[in-house]
N, C-alpha and C positions, 0 to 999 in steps of 0.2 A: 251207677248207671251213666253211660257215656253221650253225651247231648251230638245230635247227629246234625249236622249244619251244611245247608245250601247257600253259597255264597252267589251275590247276582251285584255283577256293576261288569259297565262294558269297555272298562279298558283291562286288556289281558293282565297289565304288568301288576295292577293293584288287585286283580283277580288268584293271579301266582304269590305275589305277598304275602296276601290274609293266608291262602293254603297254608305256604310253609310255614306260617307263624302256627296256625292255628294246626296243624299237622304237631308241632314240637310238644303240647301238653294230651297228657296220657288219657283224659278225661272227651277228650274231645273227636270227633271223628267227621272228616268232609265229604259228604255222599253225591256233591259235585256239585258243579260252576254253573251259571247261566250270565250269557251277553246281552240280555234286554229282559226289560219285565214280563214280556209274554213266553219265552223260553221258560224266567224264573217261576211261575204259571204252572207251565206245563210241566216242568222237572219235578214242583214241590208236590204238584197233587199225584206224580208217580213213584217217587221216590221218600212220600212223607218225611221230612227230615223234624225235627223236634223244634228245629229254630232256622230264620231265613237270615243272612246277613244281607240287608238290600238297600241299594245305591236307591237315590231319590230320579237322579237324570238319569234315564236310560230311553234307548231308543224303541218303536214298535209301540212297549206300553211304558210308562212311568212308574216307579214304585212305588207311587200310592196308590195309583188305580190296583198295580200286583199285588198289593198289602189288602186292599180293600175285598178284591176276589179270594183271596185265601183265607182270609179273618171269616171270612162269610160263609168260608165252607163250611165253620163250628167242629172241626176235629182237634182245634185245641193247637195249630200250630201258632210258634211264636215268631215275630217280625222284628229284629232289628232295624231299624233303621242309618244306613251310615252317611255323614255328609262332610261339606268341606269345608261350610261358616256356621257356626253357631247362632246365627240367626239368619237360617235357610230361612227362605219365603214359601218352603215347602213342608219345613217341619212339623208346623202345627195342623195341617191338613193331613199329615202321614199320620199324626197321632191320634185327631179322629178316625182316619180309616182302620184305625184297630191296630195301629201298633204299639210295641210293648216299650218302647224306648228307644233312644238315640244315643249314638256316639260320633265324636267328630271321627274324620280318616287318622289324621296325624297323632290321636292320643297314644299315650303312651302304650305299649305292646300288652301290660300285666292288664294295662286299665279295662283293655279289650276283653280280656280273658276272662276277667272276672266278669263283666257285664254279660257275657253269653251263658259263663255260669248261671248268672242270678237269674237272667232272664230263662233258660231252658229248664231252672227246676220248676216255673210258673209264677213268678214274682214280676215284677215291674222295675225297668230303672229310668227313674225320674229325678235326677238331683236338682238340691236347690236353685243353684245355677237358670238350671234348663226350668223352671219351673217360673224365673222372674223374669228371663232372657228373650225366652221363647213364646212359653203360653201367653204370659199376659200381654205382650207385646201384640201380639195376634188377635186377643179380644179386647186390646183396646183400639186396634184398628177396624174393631166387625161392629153394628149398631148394638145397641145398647139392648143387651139379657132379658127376654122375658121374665112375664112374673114366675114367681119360682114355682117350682112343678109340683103338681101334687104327689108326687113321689116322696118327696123331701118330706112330707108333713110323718110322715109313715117312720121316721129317723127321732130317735130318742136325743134331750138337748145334748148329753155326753156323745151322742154318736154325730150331734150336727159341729159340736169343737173339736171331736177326733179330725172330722170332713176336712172342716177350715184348716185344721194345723197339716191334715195331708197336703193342700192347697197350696200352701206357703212353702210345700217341699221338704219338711219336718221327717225324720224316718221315726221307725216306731220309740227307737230307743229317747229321742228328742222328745217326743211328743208325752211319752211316759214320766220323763223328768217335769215337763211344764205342768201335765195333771196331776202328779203326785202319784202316779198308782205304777203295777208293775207293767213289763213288757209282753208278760203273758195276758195283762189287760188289755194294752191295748190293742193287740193281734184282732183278742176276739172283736173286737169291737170295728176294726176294722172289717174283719171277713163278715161281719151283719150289715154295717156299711154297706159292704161290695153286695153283699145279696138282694138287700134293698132297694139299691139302685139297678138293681141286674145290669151289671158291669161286671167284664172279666177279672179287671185289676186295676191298681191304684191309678197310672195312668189316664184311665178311661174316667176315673173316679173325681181326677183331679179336672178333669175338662167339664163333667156335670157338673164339679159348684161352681164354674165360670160363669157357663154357658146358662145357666141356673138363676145364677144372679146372688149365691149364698158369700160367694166370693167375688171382690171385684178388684180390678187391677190399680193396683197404687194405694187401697185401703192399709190399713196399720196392721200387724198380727194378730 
């Protein structure tokens, strides 16, 4: 199944880029462009695409606010997020608004590809990196995490160290070697996680044990 993608940033030239990159794999199909986030808006709830590639600056509306309207529509579309420092001052707000991951512009062409991949089958991409770079930078700049939610209480103690090792930016297969158990372990326990917290995906997953206080920034693994 071929991941149908709406690209949204408002400069033409890296608008024609993404196409023809993203045009060259066989997997992949562009059902059209937007130059501001209220275009990207309009085009994504017309042309449902499976995944959005969206610039953070744009003009009209910004791409978190776009992010935020479409995540909230609940049809299940996914948000790229694209930007052009790895520590945008916007990132960690796009990634509450319900998007599924980030990529800088300049990354590598394969790196792109594969992330829309991951992201259009319904996964999350959240690397380590972006994980110690971005999130926790962001909440250690916000006050200080309420007490933790009664939600959490609801999380078995294996599924509260599955949380924390997502937290850290751990993928499953890491996270299987540290517990000792297999990778088909810890999927499921992840997707009870996800259910638990009713969160879409790891991303969102990894913001509740911030925001939570289960996780805090600068703590040890």
């Amino acid at each position: 199944m071929s991941a149908r993608v709406l690209i949204a940033d408002d400069q033409a030239l890296v608008r024609a880029g993404f196409r023809k990159l993203l045009e060259s794999a066989p997997d992949i199909e562009v059902v059209g462009e937007a130059q501001d986030g209220r275009e990207a808006v309009d085009l994504a709830r017309r042309l449902l695409p499976s995944l959005v590639l969206m610039d953070i600056r744009m003009p009209r509306l910004d791409g978190i606010e776009a992010t935020r309207r479409l995540t909230a529509d609940g049809n299940g579309m996914r948000v790229l997020i694209l930007t052009t420092f790895g520590l945008d001052e916007y990132v960690y707000e796009a990634l509450r608004a319900g998007a599924s991951g980030f990529m800088l512009k300049d990354a590598p062409p394969e790196e792109l590809l594969a992330a829309i991949t991951v992201i259009a089958r319904g996964d999350a991409l959240i690397a380590p990196s972006v994980t110690r770079s971005v999130i926790e930078e962001f909440v250690r700049r916000s006050p200080a995490p309420a007490a933790p939610a009664p939600v959490l209480d609801e999380l078995t103690a294996r599924e509260h160290e599955v949380l924390a090792l997502l937290a850290r930016g751990l993928s499953n297969a890491e996270i299987a070697t540290q517990l000792v158990v297999s990778d088909g372990t810890v999927k499921t326990h992840v997707a009870h996680v996800l259910a638990k917290l009713g969160v879409r995906d790891r991303v969102q997953a990894v913001i509740a044990a911030y925001e939570t206080g289960l996780v805090t920034p600068g703590a040890p693994s």
